[in-house]
C-alpha positions in Angstrom: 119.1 195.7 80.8 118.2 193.0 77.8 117.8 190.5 81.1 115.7 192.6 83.4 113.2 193.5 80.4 112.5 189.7 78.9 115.2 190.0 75.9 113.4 193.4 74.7 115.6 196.1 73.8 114.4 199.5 72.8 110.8 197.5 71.4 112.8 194.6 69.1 112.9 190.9 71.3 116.4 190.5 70.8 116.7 187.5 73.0 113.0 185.6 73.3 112.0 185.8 76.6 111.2 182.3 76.9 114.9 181.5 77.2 115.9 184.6 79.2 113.6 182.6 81.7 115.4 179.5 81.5 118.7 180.6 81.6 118.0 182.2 84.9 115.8 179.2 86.1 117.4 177.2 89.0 119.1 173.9 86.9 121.7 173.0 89.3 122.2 173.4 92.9 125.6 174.5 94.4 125.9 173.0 97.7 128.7 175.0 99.3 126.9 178.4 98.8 123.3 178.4 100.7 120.4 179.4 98.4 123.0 179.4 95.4 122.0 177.7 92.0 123.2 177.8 88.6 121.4 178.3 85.4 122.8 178.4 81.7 125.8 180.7 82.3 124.2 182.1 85.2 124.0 181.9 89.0 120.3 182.2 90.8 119.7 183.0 94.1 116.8 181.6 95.6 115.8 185.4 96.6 115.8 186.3 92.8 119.6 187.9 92.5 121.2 186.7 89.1 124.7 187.2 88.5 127.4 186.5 85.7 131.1 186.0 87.6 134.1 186.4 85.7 137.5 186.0 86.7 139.0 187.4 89.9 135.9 188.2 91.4 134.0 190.6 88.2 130.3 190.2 89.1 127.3 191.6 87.2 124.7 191.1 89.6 121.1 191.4 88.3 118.2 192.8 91.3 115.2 192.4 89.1 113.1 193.3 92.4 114.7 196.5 91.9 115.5 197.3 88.6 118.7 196.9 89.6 122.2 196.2 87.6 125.3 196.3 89.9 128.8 195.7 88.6 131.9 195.3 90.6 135.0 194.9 88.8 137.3 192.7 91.3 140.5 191.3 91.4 141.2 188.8 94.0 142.9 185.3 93.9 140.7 182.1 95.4 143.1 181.5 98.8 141.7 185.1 99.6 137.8 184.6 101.2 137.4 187.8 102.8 137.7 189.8 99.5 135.6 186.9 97.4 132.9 187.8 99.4 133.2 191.6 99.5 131.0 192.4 96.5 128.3 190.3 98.2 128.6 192.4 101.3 128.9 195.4 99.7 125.2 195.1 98.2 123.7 193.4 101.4 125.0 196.3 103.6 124.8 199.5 101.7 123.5 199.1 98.0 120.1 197.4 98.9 119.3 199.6 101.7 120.1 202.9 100.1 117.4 201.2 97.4 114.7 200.4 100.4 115.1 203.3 102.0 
């Protein structure tokens, strides 16, 4: 939530906005995932998504077009693509449109 709201939390700037906006700028840009780019500690999507990865496949995935935090706490090893890319599908198929709708 600190993200989404500019580094404010509960009326104190924890974090100054001015680098919650340029951690999730667009710094680097990761050629084998389309649209993909990486910030300070973050990945960027080029259609605004945000996301912190962890280890076997623990995502916190930021919407801000929504208002949207979305967690998925994974386990999966790197030979395995089809479960890599399951969060991603998961909020392409059913989280964002049971939002839209």
């Amino acid at each position: 939530m600190l993200y989404l709201n500019g580094g404010l939390w509960e009326d104190r700037q924890l974090i100054s906005e001015s680098w919650v906006t340029e951690s999730t700028s667009k710094h680097i840009l990761r050629r084998d995932i389309p649209g993909m780019y990486y910030g300070y500690q973050w990945w960027v999507h080029e259609d605004g998504l945000i996301a912190a990865v962890g280890f076997g496949g623990q995502i916190l995935m930021l919407i801000p077009e929504y208002d949207l935090i979305v967690l998925f706490n994974n386990y999966h090893n790197e030979e395995d693509g089809f479960q890599m890319e399951t969060p991603w599908r998961l909020l392409d198929t059913f989280i964002i449109p049971a939002i839209v709708k």
